[in-house]
C-alpha positions, 0 to 999 in steps of 0.5 A: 534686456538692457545693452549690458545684459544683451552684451553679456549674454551673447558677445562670445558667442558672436566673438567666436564667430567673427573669429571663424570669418577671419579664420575663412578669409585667412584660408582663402587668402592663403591660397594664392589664388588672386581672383575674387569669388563673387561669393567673397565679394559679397560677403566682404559687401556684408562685413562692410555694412556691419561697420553702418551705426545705421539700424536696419543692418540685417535687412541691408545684408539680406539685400546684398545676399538675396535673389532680387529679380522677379522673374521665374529662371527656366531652368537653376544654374546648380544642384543647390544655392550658393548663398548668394545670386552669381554673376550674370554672364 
């Protein structure tokens, strides 16, 4: 596909997204907390990386959300992934 023909079939689709993650921020900013959840964090890291003309923005993202250590954990911190790896304490 030429890059008209990519960018006529899939921007409102990836519009429509971009407007649910601000939709998400303003929800979160809105609640007056001043705290910054890691998962914020690294989601803001992410939109970040989306600014790069560099190629190869997808792998860079996987990085920032991926579990980069290699050694077996005894025991999960929670029921379910939170999609993205917490802070140590």
């Amino acid at each position: 596909m030429t890059k008209k023909e990519i960018v006529d079939q899939y921007f409102l689709e990836h519009r429509a997204k971009l407007l649910d993650i601000a939709a998400f921020l303003d929800r979160i900013d809105r609640s007056g907390e001043t705290d910054a959840d890691f998962r914020i964090k690294a989601l803001m890291r992410c939109i970040k990386e989306l600014e790069s003309e560099k190629e190869g923005r997808t792998e860079r993202i996987l990085g920032i959300l991926s579990d980069q250590t290699t050694e077996p954990i005894d025991h999960a911190g929670m029921k379910g992934a939170c999609g993205v790896v917490p802070p140590t304490s």
